[in-house]
C-alpha positions as CSV (number, residue, x, y, z in Angstrom):
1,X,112.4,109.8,88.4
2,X,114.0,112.0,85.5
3,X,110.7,113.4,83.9
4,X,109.4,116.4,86.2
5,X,112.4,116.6,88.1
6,X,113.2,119.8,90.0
7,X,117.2,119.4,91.5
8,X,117.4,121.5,94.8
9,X,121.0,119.4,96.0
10,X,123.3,116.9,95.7
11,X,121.1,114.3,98.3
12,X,117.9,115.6,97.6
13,X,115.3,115.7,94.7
14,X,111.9,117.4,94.7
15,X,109.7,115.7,91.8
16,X,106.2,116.1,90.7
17,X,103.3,113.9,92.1
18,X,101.9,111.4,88.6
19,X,100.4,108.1,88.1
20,X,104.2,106.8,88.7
21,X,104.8,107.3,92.0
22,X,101.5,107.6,93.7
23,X,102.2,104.9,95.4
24,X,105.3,107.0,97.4
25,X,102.8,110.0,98.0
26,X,99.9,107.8,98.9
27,X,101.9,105.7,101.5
28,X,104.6,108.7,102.5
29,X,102.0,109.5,105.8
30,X,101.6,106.0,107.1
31,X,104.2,105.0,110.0
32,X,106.5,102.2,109.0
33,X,104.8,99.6,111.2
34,X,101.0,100.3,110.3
35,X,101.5,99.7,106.7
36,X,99.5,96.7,106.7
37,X,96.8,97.7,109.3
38,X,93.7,97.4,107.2
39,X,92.6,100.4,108.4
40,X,95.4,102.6,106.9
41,X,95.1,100.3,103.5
42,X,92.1,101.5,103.3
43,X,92.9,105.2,103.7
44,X,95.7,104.7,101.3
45,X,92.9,103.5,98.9
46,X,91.1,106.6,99.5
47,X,93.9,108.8,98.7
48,X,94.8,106.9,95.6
49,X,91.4,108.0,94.4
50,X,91.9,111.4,95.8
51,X,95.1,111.8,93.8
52,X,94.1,110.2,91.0
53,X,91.3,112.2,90.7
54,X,93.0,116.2,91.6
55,X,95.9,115.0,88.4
56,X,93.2,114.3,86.1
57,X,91.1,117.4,87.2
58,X,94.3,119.8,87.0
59,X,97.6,117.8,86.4
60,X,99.5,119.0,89.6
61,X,98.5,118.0,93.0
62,X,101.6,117.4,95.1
63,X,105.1,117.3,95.0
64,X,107.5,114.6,96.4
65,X,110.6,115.2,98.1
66,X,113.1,112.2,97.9
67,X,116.2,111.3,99.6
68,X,118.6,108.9,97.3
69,X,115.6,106.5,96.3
70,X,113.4,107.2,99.6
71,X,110.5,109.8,99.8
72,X,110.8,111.6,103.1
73,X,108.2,114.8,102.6
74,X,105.5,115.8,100.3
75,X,103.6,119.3,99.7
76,X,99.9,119.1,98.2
77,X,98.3,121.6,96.8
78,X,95.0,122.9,94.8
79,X,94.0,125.5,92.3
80,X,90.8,127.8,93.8
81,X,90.4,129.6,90.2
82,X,87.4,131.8,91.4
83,X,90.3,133.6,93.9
84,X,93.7,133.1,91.4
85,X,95.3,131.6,94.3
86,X,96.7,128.1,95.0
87,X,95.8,126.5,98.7
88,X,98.2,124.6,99.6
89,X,96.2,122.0,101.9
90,X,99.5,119.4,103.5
91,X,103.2,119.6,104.1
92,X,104.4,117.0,105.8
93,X,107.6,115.2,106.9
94,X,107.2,111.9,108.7
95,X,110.4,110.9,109.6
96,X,112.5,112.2,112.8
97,X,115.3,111.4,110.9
98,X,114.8,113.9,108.1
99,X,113.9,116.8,110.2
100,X,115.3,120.3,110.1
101,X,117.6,119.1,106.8
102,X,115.6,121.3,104.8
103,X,113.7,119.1,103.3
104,X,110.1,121.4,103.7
105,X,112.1,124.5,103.1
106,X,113.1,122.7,99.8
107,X,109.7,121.2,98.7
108,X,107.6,124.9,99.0
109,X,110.7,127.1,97.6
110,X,110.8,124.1,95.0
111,X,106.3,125.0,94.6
112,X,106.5,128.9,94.5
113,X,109.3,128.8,91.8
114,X,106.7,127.1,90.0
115,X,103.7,128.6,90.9
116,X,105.6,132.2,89.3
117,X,104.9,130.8,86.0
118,X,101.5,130.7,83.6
119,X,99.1,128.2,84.4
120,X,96.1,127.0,82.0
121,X,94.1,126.8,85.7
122,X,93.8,130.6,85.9
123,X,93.9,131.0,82.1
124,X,97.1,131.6,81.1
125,X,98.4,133.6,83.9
126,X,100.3,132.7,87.2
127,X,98.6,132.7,90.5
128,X,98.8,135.5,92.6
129,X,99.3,133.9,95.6
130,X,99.8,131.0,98.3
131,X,97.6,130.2,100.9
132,X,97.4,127.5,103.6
133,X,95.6,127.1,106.8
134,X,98.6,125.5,109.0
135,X,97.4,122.6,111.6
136,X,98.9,122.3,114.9
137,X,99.8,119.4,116.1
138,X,103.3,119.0,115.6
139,X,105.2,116.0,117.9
140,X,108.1,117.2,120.4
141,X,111.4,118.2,118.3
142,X,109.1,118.7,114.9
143,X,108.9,122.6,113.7
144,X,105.9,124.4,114.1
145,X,103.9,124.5,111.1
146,X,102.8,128.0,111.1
147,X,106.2,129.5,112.1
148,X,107.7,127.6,109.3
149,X,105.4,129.1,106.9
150,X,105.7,132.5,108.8
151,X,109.3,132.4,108.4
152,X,109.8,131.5,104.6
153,X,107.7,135.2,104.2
154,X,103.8,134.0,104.6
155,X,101.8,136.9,105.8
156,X,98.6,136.7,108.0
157,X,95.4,137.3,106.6
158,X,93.9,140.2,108.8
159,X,90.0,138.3,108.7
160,X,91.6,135.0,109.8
161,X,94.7,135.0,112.2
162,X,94.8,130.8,111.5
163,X,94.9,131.9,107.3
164,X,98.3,133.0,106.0
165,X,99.3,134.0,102.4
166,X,102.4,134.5,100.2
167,X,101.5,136.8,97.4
168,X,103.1,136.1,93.7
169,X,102.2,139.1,92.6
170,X,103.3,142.8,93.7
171,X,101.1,144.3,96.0
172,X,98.7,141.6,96.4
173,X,96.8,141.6,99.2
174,X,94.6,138.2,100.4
175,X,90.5,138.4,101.0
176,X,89.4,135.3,101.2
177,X,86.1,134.6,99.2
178,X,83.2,134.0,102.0
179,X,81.7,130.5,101.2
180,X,79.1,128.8,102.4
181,X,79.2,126.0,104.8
182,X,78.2,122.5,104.2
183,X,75.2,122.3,106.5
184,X,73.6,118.7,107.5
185,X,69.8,118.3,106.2
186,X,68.2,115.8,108.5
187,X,67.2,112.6,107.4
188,X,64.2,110.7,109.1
189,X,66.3,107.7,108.3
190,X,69.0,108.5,110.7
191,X,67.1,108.4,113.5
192,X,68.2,106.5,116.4
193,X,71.4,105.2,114.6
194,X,74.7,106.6,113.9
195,X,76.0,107.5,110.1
196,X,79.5,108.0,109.3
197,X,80.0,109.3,105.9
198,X,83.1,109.6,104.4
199,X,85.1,110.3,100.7
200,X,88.3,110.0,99.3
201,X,90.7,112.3,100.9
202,X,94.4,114.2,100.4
203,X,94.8,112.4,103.9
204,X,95.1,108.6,104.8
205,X,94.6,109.2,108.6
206,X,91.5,110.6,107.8
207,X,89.6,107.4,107.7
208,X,91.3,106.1,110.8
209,X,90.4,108.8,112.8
210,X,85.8,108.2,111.7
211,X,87.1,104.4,112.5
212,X,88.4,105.8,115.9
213,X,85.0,108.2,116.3
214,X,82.8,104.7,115.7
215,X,85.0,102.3,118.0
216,X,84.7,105.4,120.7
217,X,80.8,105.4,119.8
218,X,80.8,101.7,120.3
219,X,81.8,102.0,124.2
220,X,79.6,104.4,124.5
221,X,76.7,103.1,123.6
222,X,76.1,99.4,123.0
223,X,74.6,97.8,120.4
224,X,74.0,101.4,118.7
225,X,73.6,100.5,114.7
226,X,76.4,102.2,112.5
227,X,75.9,102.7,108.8
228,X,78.9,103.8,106.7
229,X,78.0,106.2,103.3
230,X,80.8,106.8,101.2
231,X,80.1,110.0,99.3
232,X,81.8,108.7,96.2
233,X,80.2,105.5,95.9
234,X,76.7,106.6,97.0
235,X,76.6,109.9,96.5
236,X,72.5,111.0,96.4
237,X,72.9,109.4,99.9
238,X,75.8,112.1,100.6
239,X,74.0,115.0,98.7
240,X,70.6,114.6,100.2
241,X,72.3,115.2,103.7
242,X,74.1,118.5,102.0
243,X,77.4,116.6,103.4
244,X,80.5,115.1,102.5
245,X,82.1,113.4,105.5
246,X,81.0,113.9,109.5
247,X,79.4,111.4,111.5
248,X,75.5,112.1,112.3
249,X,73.9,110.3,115.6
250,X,70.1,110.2,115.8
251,X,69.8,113.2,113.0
252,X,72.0,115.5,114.0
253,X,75.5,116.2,113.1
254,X,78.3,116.0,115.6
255,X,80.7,119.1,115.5
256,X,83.0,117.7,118.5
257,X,86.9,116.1,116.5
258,X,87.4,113.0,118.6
259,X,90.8,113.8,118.8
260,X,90.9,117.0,120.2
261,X,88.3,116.2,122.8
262,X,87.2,112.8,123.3
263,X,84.7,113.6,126.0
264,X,83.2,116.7,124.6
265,X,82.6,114.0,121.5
266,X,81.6,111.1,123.9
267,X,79.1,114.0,125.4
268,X,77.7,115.3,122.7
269,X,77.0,111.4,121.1
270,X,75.1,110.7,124.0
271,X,73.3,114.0,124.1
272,X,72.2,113.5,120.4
273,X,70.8,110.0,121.3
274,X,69.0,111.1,124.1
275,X,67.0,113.3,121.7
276,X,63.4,111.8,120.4
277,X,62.9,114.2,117.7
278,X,64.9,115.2,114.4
């Protein structure tokens, strides 16, 4: 773990995501006792690819923070050249154990000490800033995402109250680029069945939680057929539907996250089935 190193104390070590330990920020997310659920091997899979992928594309992706030998938090991050900025899209701690010891605190000072210097994504120069869109979601004891970010001196973004940025450069002030959503382009194939389509992805509980939106689908509605595209491996199916991952019943894309509401999701499954046309 010498190459890449960055030292930030005597117990712990912040080193650069590569092909040699992907295997420590592939599996870093997955609780202890689901490491062999095939459903979380798969999304480990998917990440692998994912990683694999972002350190060919740019070179950096993550960083990985260790304890002695044992990886207890990771930051990931991705160039947006067109805005000079890097989005930094995960930071994440697992453990209980290794809560408020810094450990976060260490990995993004350990990023924006790098991030001050030239990069050959923006031509030469340095970014000039940081942005993230923190997640809720934290469990009871765990620090608060957003006030984490908040108080190592991210500023809100005045368009978008969830956006927050931490300008490298003096003066800088964050306007987000307006882009285009993804929209869903109906498919006379998908009618009367259920597609879940899906890609490799920064995070491993992403496939579990489409694998929890088709076993919800399943009680809902029996003997429903459920086809599974992923974008990667079949991607003109993907691009003709103008989508990367989402799951589309009878034509028409579900915007309802199982896990924030399971019945609005339940609802709006059954509504889309009980409609005849596209």
């Amino acid at each position: 773990m010498s190459e890449g190193k960055y030292s930030v104390g005597e117990s712990i070590i912040v080193v650069e995501a590569s092909e040699n330990n992907l295997d420590d920020l592939c599996k870093l997310c997955v609780p202890l006792e689901r490491k062999s659920d095939p459903v979380f091997v798969r999304g480990v899979e998917l990440k692998k690819i994912w990683a694999g992928d972002m350190l060919k594309r740019w070179g950096s992706v993550a960083k990985i923070a260790y304890v002695g030998e044992s990886p207890a938090g990771l930051i990931q991050y991705t160039p947006v050249p067109d805005e000079m900025v890097v989005r930094i899209i995960c930071i994440f701690v697992p453990c209980r154990e290794h809560w408020r010891k810094g450990i976060g605190r260490r990995l993004l000072t350990s990023l924006i000490e790098d991030m001050r210097s030239p990069k050959s994504w923006f031509g030469g120069k340095p970014p000039s800033a940081l942005v993230t869109k923190p997640f809720p979601g934290e469990k009871p004891g765990q620090y608060p995402a957003r006030n984490f970010f908040v108080d190592m001196g991210f500023k809100q973004v005045e368009e978008d109250p969830s956006l927050l940025y931490y300008p490298l450069k003096h003066g800088f002030v964050y306007r987000p680029v307006e882009r285009r959503r993804p929209n869903y382009v109906p498919q006379e194939d998908d009618k009367g069945k259920v597609v879940i389509i899906y890609s490799p992805s920064f995070c491993p509980w992403s496939y579990l939680f489409l694998k929890k939106s088709e076993q919800e689908v399943g009680k809902a509605v029996q003997g429903v057929h459920i086809r599974w595209i992923n974008s990667s491996e079949e991607p003109t199916e993907a691009e003709k539907r103008g989508i990367s991952e989402g799951v589309i019943v009878n034509g028409r894309l579900i915007s309802s996250f199982i896990l924030d509401d399971r019945e609005a999701f339940i609802n709006e499954v059954l509504t889309a089935l009980r409609k005849s046309r596209l």
